[in-house]
Each structure stands twice: as structure tokens, then as C-alpha cells.
N, C-alpha and C positions, 0 to 999 in steps of 0.2 A: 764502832764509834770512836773515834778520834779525839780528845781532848788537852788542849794546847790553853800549856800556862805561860804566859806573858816574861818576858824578862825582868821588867819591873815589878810585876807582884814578888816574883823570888826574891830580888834583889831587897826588896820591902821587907817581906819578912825573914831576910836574915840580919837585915839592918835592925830590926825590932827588938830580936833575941840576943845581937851581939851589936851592940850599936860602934864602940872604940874599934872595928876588924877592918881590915882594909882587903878590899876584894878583886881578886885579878879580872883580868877580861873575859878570859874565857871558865868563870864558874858555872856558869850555866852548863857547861858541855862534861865538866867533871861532875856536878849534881846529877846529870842523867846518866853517865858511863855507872857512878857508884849507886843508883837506883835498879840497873838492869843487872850489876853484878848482887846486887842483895836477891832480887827476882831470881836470879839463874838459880844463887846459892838454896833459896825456897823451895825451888821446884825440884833439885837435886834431893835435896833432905824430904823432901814429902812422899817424890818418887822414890828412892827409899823404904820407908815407912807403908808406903803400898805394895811392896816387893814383900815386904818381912811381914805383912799381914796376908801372904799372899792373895793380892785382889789384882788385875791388869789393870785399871784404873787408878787415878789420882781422885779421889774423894777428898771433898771439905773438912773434913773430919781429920784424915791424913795433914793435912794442910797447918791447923789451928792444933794442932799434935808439936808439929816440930814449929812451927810460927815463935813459939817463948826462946828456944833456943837458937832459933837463927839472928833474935835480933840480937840475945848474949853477944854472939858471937861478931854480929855488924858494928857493934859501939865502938870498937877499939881500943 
């Protein structure tokens, strides 16, 4: 299942949180490049985390394990 958020909701709610930000054209495409590299970084640390507990799966559990730490590490 597919779910597709609008450019103007984005646009909204960054206008909301940061109203003085002036926003280039193509934020929408950086929003999704820096969502899929936080995804990757997730799935890397959790697979991991499934390795070191030796299991061959990625479990929820694994997941919500290393989840606190990846987002330390996404803030900048």
C-alpha cells in the first residue's frame, strides 16, 4: 500500500513549526532522500542487532532496540 503525502501538507507543516524559514523548491525531494537514508540507517542497526543476537531475522524487537539510537544519531 502506497501512501502519498501532498506537497502542500509538507509544506504546511513545516511552515507551522518554522513559520520565518524560507524554503527551496525542491524540499520535498530532500525530505524524502533524508527519510529513506534514516530508513536505511534503521534497518542497518537493527540488522545488526539481529546478527549479535544471533537470530536470521529482523524482529520488532531488534527494531525498537536500536530505534533510540538512531534517532541520537539522525538529529544532527
Amino acid at each position: 500500500m502506497k501512501v502519498a503525502v501532498s506537497k502542500g501538507s509538507i509544506t504546511s507543516a513545516i511552515r507551522k513549526h518554522r513559520p520565518g524559514l524560507r524554503l527551496s523548491r525542491d524540499i520535498h525531494t530532500m525530505i524524502h532522500l533524508n527519510c529513506l537514508m534514516f530508513f536505511r540507517r534503521l534497518a542497518i542497526e537493527a540488522r545488526d542487532k539481529a546478527v549479535e543476537s544471533k537470530c536470521s531475522l529482523i524482529q520488532p524487537n531488534h527494531v525498537m532496540q536500536v530505534a533510540k539510537t538512531v534517532l541520537k544519531k539522525s538529529r544532527g
